[in-house]
N, C-alpha and C positions, 0 to 999 in steps of 0.2 A: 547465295545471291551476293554480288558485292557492289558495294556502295561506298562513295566517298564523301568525305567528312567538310560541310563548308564550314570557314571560323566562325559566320554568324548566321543567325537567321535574315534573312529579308522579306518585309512587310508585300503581301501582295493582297490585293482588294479582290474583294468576293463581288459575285454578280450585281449584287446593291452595294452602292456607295456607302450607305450607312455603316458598314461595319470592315475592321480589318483583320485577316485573322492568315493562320499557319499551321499545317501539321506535316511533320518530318517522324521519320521513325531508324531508330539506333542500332547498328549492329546488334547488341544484346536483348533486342527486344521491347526496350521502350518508346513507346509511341508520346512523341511531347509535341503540344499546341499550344496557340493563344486565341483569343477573340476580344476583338477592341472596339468599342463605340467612342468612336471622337463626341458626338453629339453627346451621350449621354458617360462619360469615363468611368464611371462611378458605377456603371452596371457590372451586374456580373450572368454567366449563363451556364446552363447546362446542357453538356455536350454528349451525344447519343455516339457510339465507336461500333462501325459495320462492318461485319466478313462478309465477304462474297453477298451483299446487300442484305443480314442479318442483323439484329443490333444483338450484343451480346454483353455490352457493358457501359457506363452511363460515370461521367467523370465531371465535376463543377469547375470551374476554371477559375480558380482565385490565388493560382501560385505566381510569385512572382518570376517577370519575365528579364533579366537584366538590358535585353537588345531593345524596349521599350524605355527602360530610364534612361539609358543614354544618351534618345532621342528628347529628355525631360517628358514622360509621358506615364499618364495611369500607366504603372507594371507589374500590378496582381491582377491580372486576367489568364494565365497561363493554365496549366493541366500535363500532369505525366503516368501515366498506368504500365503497367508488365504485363504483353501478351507471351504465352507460353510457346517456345518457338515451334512446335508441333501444329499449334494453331495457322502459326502463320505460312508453315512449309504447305499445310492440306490444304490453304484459302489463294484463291486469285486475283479479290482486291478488296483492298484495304480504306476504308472512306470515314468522313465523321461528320456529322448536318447539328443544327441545334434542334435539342426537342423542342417538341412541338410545333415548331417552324420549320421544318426541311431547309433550312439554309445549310448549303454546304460548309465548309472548314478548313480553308486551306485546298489543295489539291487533290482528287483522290489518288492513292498508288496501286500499281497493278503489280503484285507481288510476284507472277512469274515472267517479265522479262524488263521491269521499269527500275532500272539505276537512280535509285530515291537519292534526295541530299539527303547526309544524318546530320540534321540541326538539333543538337541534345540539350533539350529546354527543361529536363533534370533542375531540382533546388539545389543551392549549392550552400545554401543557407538556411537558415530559419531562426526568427525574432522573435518570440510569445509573448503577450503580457499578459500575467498570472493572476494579477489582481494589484491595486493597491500600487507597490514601489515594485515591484518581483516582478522579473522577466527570465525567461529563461528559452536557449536557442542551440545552435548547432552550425556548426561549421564542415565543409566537406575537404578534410587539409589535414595534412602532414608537416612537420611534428606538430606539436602544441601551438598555440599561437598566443601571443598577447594582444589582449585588444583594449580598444577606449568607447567608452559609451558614449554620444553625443545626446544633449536634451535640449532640443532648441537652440541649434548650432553653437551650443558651448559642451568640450568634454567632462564630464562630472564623476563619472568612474572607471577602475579599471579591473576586467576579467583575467585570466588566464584559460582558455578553452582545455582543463584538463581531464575531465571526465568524456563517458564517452554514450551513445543511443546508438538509434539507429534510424535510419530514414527510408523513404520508398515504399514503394508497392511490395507486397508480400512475398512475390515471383522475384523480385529485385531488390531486396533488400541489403545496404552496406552497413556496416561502421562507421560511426561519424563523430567527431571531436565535439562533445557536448559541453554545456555551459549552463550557471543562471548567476543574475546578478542583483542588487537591491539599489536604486540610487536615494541619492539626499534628499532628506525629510522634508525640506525647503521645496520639494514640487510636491507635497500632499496639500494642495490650495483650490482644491475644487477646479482649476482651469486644465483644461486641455492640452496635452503636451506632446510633443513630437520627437521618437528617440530613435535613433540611427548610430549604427557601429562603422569604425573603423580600424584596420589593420595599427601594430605600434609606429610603421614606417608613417602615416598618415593616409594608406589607402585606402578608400572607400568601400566598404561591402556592402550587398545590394540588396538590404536588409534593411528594413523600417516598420515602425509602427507608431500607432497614438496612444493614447493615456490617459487618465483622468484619477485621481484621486483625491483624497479628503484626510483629512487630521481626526485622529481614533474613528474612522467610518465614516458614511452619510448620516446614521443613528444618531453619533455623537454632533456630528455638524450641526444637524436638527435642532438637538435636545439645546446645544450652547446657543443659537439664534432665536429659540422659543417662538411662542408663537403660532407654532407650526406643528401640531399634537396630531392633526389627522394626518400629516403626512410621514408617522413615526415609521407606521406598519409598512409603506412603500422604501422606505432607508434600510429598516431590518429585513425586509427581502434583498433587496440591493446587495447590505453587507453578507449575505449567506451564499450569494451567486458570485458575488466578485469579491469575496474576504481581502483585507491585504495582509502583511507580515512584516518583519524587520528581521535581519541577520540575526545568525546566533550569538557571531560574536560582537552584536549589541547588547549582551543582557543585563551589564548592569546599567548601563542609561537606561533601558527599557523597565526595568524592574523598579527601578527611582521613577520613570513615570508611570508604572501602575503599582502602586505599591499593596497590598494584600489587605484589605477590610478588615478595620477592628474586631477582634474576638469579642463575644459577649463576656463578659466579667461571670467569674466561676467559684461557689465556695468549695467545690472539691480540693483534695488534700492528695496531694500526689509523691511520691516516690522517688529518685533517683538513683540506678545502680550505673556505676562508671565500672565495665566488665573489663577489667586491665590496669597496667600500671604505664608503659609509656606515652607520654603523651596526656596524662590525666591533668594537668595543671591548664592547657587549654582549657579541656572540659568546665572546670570546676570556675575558674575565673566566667567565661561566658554564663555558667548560674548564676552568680553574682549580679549579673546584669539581667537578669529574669524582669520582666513586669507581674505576673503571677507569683503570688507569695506565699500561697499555703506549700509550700515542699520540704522537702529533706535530701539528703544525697547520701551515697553511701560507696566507695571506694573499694573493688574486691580486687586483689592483686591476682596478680597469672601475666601466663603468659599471652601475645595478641590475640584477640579473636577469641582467648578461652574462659569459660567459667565455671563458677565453683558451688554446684545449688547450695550444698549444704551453708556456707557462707551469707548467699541469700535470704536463704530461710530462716537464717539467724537474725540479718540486717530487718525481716519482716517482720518478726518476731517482738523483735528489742524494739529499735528506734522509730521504726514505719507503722507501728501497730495500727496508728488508725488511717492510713493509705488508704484512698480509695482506687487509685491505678496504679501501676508501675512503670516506671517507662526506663527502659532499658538502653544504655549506648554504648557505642565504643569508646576507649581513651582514645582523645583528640579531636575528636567533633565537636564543632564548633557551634551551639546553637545559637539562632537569630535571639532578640531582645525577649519577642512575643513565641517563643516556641512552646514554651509549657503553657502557657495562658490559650494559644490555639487548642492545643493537646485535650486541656481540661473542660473547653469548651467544647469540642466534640462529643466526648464522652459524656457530659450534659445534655446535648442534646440529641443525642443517638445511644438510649443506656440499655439497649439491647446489644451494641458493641461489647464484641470479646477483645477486641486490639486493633489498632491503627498503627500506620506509619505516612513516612510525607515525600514531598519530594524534598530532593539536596541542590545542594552545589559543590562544584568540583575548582579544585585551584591546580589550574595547570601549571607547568614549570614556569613558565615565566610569568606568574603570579595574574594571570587573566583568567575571571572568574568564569566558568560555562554552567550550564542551567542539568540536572540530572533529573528530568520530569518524566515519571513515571506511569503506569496505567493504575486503571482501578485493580482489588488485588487480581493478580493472574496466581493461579497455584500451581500452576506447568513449568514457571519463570522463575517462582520459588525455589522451585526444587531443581531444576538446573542454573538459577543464576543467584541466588540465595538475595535479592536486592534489593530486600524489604529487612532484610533481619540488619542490618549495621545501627540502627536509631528507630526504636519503637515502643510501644505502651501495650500495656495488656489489664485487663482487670485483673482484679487482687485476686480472688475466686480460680479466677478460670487458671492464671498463673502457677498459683499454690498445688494445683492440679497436674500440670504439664510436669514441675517442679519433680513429679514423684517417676520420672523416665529416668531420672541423675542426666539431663543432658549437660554436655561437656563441653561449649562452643554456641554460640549467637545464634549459628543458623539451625543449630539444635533447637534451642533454647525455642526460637522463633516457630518452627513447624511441628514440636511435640503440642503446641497447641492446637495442633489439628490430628492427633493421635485418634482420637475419637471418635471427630467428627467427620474427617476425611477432606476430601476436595472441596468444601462448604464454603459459599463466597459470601452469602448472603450477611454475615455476622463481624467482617473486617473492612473496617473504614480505611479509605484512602484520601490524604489532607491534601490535593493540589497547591503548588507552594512550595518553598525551599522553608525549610522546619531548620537548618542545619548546613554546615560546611563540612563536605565530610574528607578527614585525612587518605593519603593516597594507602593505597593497601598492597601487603606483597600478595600476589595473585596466587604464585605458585604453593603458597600456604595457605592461602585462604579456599585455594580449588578442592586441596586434599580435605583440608577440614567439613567444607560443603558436600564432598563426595560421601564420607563419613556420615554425615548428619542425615545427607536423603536416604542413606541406605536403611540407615536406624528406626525414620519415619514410618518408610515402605511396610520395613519385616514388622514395625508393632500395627499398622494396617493391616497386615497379614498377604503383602502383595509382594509375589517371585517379583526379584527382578538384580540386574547387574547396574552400578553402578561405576561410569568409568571419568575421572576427573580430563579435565579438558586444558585449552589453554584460551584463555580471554585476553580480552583488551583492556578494559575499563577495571570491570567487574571478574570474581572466579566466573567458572563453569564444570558443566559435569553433563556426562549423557547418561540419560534413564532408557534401560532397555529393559523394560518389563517381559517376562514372560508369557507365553502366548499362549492359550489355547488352542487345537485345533479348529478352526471354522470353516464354513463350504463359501467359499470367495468367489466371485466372478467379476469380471473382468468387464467394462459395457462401453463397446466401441460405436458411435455413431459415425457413417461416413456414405461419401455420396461419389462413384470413379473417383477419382483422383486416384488409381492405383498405386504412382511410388510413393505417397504419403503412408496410406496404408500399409503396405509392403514392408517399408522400413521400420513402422509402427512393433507391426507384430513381432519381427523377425528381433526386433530389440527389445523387445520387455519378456519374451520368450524367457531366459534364462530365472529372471524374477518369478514369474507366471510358476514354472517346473517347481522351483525353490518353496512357495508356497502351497504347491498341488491345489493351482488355481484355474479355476475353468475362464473361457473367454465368449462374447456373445459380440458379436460384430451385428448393430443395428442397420441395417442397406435402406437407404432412404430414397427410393427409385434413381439409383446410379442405371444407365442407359449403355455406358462407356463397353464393348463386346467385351476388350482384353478384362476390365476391371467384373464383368458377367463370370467369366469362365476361372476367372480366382476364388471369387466368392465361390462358386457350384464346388470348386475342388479341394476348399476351407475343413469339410468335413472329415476327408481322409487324413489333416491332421489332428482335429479332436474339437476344434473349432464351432461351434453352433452361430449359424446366421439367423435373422428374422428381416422378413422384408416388411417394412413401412412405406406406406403409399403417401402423397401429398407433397404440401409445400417446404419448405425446411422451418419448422420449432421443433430446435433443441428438447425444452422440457418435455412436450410431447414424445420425443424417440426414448428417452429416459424412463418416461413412465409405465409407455409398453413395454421396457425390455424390464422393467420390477415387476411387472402383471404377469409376465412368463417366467420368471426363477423362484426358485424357493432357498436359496442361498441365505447363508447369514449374514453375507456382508457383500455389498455389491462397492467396486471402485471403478466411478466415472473418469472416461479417457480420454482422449480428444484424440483424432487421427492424426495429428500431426504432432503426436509427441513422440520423443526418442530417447528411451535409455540409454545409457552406458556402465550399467552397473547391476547386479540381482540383487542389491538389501537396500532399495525404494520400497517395495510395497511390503517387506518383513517391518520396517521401522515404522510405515504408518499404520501397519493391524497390529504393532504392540503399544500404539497412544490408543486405541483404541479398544485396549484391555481394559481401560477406568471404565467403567459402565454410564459414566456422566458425563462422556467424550461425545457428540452428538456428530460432528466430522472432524476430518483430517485431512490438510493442504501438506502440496509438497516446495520446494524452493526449485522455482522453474528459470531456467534462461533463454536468452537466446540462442542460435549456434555459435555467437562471437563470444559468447561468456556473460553479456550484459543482466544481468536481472529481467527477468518479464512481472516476476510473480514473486513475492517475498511478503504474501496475506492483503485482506484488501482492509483499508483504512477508510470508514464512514466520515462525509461529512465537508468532504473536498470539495469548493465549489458545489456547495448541497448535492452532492452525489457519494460516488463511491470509485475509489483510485486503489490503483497497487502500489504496496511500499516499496522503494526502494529499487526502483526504479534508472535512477542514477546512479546505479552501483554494481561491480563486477561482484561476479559470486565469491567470490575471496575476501570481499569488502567486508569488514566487521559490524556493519549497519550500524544507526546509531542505537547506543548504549550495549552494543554487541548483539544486535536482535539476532541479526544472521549467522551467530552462533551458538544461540541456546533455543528450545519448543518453547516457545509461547504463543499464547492466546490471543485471537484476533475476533473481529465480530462475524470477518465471512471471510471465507478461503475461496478461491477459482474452483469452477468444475470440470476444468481443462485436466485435471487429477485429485481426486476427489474422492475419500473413503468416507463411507457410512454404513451404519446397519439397516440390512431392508428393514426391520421392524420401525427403526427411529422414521425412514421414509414413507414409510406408509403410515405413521402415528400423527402426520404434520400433516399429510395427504400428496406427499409427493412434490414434485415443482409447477409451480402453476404458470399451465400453460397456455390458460386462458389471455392474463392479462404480462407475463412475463415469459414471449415465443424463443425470443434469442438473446435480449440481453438481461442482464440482471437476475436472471433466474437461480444463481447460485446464491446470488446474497440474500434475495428475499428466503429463498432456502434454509439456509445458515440462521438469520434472522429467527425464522418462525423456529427452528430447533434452539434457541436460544432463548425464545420467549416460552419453550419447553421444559426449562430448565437445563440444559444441554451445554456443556463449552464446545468451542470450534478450537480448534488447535491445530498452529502451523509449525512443522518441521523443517528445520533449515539440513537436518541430515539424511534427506531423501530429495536428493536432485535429480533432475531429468532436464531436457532441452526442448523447450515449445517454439515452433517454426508460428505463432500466434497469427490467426485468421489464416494461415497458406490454404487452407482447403476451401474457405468457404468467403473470402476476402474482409474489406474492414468494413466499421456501420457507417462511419462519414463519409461513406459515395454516397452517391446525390440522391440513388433510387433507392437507398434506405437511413435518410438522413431523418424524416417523417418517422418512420415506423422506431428507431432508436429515440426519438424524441420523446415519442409518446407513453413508451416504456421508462424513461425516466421521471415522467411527469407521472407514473403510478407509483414509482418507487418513492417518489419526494410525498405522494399522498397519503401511501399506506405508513413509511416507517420516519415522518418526517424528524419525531424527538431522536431518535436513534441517530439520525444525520444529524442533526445538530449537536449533541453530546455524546460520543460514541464511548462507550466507559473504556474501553483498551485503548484508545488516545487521553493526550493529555490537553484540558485546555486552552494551557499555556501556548501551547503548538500552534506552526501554522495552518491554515485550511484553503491555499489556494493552490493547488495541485500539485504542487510536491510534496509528501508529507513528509518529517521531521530535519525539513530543508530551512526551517525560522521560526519567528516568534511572533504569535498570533498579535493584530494589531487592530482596536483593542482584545484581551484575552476573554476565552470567555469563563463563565460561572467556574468561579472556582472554590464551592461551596463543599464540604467532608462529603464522598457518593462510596457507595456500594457497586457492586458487579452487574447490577440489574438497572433496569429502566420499565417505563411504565407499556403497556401493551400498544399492541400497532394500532392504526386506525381502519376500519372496515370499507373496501371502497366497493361501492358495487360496481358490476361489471356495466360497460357503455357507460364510464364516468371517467 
């Protein structure tokens, strides 16, 4: 069919005067509208989209329209979806009415002989505010661009759109020049604000939004106005739904206004071993400046990063005799005034503590200080990122004990304390807080040393495995590739027609699949589609097993049937729309899942552009639950190198998703009662975590998720309801967990990017453990 292109749209009235609206549809298959109330501008509707007088898809019309602003006019009323052009070639007209009103929308088109205009009402933009000062947006442009932020027609900052997302409908999805920004402190005044971008030339882009923030919260607003004690509870909701944050690189003005809550005063007697010689006169001068006074220090020469037990044990012996901790650093860390007086008061008041460490800080080259905020301990992070061992404390006891491995190096030193006890979280405190400024480190020695130390840990655990040193950013690294046992693996594909999704599904993880001598179980959830009928029936003659599920679409439900029919040891959740490129994805996630205390296993997913989809989900975003890292290409070294070493998260996606049937059916499966399609993997991960279970994400198993392409997104209109509601059971059952997620840091921001700022104000940043207190029980119809 061909169609030509008008430059704009033009406003035509529907049968009632009250309303004005437009629908054109684009060469490539996007159908874009508006709908306008002069009388009322400020409405917005929900727009029902018909084939051949079917409705088949349901779109809210709140995008902006730019051929409305330039009339000065409400212009977030707009709407743009991807039909798939097969749709459109089988169908003879094209129409769209409002629900529940049968008002038409524009014109209908007759797709086999009506030369449509294509008026492509596509975003070309997008403005977000985040929370608080945080915005973050998207541009549709080549190359980078610089922009200026306006705040009530004065410019106040400026971007570079260098990062990248993606936009659209899931059938239509681009690349798009992404962005976020923070502006001046001077608008957190409780008044309502109006911010608008412009190009550097001075050109307008047709992007806006409002604003409202407050000075440390509405919490804090409250608390400084007094007065006002029953309206605390409605502030600290406020701040959990809309957090705000401040840039990174504000940390030390941020840090001068929240500065870290006196330690309790401590008579314990503490230790100092300085493991090295260069750089030790920093050390030694910052003891000096200690506020805690019961210590001692003790200098053991070597080389960096090395140590000398027997030396130790002498320094114990002799001058420490009566230590009650030891706290161990490198030469040249720098600690804060109150580090040992923190130190000492932890372990006072946690004296079931085997050893703590804190977070740092980092001095970049041009002497701007950044924040090194760490999680509660992770021991997957340990042992490929070693990032606890450079500045840490351990009891005298448990010390003196590790002491008898001769380890030979920090991160030795640091993890033979867990010789014994293995992956054990429950017993090592983590101090939120910079404890220390820690010297830059040569990586390439400190990777080999690390690689040395886990492998040393591993074999006196008694666990195969290869250790291979990496190359980091920040921090060393190393990969742990544990040896595997044979296990009966299956493969659990839920999917409904959408044939090439599938198709390309299979045909790519195939090589992985063989490599593991892994079975596959393709769940058919009443797909209808003939061609996608006669794939499935002919599934079998390649070794394939299907099961047909009848009903509406929950996910946890199709998951649960297909554990009810295997007897496998290990089942890995699939999504039909993911694509390999590689067979050692599902070898490297059934070998994190050789620890027996590994409860699941996430993969590092992208887009097809390269963008990040999935890099672990972080608790707590906008009292919810987000995927990390998101603003970053898979090459991107995340912050503190995440996306280069395994570590622990609280929930991983189930778009790839390993676990043991046994751990699945111990928890009882995903519930599919109160969580049908969304959330179902974190409440999952959750309940295996309140099992005593880690979740642990792999950034060395990637694959490509075409995310929602089979089954579309939750913010359409006709499942914007049933997404809501599912998150109002997740904020009920695991509310502590969102609020303090132990593998984030407090210090962090929580307004939907996560480790994109600095939470404002932070929260609790009290010595915590790996664990939190159990979910809340919601009964069902609540």
């Amino acid at each position: 069919m061909s169609m030509s292109r008008l430059s704009r749209p033009q406003i035509e009235p529907l049968i009632t005067p009250k309303l004005v609206s437009r629908l054109a549809l684009a060469s490539d298959g996007t159908l874009s509208g508006f709908v306008y109330s002069p009388q009322a501008p400020e409405r917005r509707f929900t727009v029902e989209i018909l084939l051949d007088g079917l409705v088949f898809r349901t779109a809210y019309a709140d995008a902006f329209v730019p051929a409305l602003a330039e009339q000065g006019l409400e212009a977030s009323c707009g709407f743009a979806i991807a039909i798939e052009p097969n749709l459109l070639r089988a169908a003879r007209a094209l129409e769209a009415r409002l629900a529940n009103l049968d008002a038409p929308v524009g014109r209908p088109l007759d797709l086999a002989r009506d030369h449509a205009s294509l008026a492509d009402l596509r975003k070309t933009c997008e403005l977000r505010w985040l929370g608080g000062l945080h915005f973050e947006g998207w541009i549709d442009s080549e190359p980078a661009l610089f922009l200026e932020a306006i705040v009530d027609g004065e410019a106040v900052a400026q971007v570079h759109a260098t990062a990248w997302t993606h936009s659209g409908e899931p059938a239509a999805r681009r690349i798009v020049r992404a962005f976020h920004l923070h502006v001046p402190q001077r608008f957190a005044n409780g008044r309502v604000h109006r911010i608008s971008l412009r190009r550097g030339n001075g050109e307008p882009i047709p992007a806006t939004t409002v604003f409202v923030a407050f000075p440390d919260g509405l919490t804090g607003m409250i608390d400084a106005l007094g007065g006002y004690g029953a309206e605390r509870l409605r502030g600290k909701l406020y701040d959990q739904l809309i957090p705000a944050s401040l840039p990174l690189s504000d940390y030390v003005n941020w840090r001068d206004r929240f500065p870290l809550p006196a330690p309790q005063e401590s008579g314990l007697s503490l230790a100092v071993v300085v493991a090295g010689a260069a750089g030790t006169e920093q050390t030694l001068a910052a003891l000096d400046a200690q506020t805690h006074e019961r210590w001692m220090a003790g200098v053991i020469d070597g080389k960096p990063l090395s140590v000398d037990p027997d030396a130790i044990l002498e320094f114990l012996d002799d001058a420490a005799f009566d230590a009650h901790h030891i706290v161990i650093a490198m030469p040249g860390v720098v600690l804060e005034p109150n580090a040992l007086a923190r130190i000492a008061a932890a372990f006072a008041a946690y004296p079931d503590a085997i050893a703590l460490y804190g977070d740092l800080d980092f001095l970049a080259e041009d002497g701007r200080l950044w924040p090194l905020a760490f999680p509660a301990f992770d021991y997957e992070r340990m042992l490929e990122q070693g990032y606890c061992a450079h500045l840490f404390a351990a009891r005298r006891d448990v010390l003196r004990t590790g002491l008898e491995a001769r380890p030979d190096n920090l991160y030795r030193l640091f993890n033979c304390l867990l010789d014994h006890a293995g992956p054990h979280q429950d017993c090592i405190l983590h101090l939120p807080g910079a404890l220390a400024t820690l010297p830059k480190l040569d990586r390439a020695n400190a990777s080999y040393q690390l690689a040395a130390a886990s492998q040393m840990h591993l074999d006196a655990r008694g666990i195969s495995a290869d250790v291979i040193p990496q190359r980091g950013h920040l921090f060393p690294a190393v990969r742990i590739g544990r040896a595997m046992a044979y296990q009966r693996v299956t493969v659990v594909i839920p999917t409904r027609d959408r044939l090439p999704l599938l198709r390309t599904c299979l045909d790519s993880i195939a090589p992985a699949v063989d490599r593991c001598r892994a079975d596959i179980l393709v769940v058919d959830n009443d797909s209808a589609d003939p061609d996608t009928m006669a794939y499935l029936a002919g599934l079998a003659r390649r070794g394939v097993r299907t099961l047909r599920v009848e009903g509406p679409f929950n996910f946890a439900r199709l998951n649960n049937q297909a554990c009810t029919v295997l007897d496998s040891d290990v089942l890995c959740l699939l999504n039909n729309d993911i694509e390999a490129s590689s067979d050692d994805w599902l070898v490297e996630m059934l070998t994190r899942l050789a620890e027996p205390d590994v409860g699941a296993v996430g993969a590092l997913l992208t887009w097809p552009g390269g963008v990040v989809q999935h890099g672990g989900v972080v608790l707590g975003m906008n009292f919810a639950a987000s995927h990390a890292f998101t603003d970053r290409f898979a090459n991107d070294p995340g912050f503190l190198d995440q996306l280069r070493v395994a570590h622990e998260c609280s929930a991983v996606t189930a778009a790839c998703l390993a676990t043991r049937r046994s751990d699945y059916l111990a928890v009882g499966g995903m519930d599919e009662a109160r969580f049908a399609v969304a959330f179902n993997d974190v409440d999952y991960c959750l309940r295996l975590r309140q099992a005593g279970k880690r979740i642990v994400f792999t950034p060395h198993a990637k694959l490509v998720h075409t995310e929602s392409a089979s089954r579309g997104v939750d913010d359409r209109a006709d499942r914007r309801g049933r997404f809501e509601h599912e998150l109002s059971l997740l904020r009920a059952r695991w509310g502590e967990w969102l609020n303090e997620d132990p593998t984030y840091n407090p210090q962090l921001s929580r307004d939907g990017i996560p480790y994109s700022g600095l939470a404002w104000p932070p929260g609790p940043r009290n010595p915590r453990y790996n664990h939190l207190a159990p979910a809340r029980d919601v009964p069902l119809g609540f």
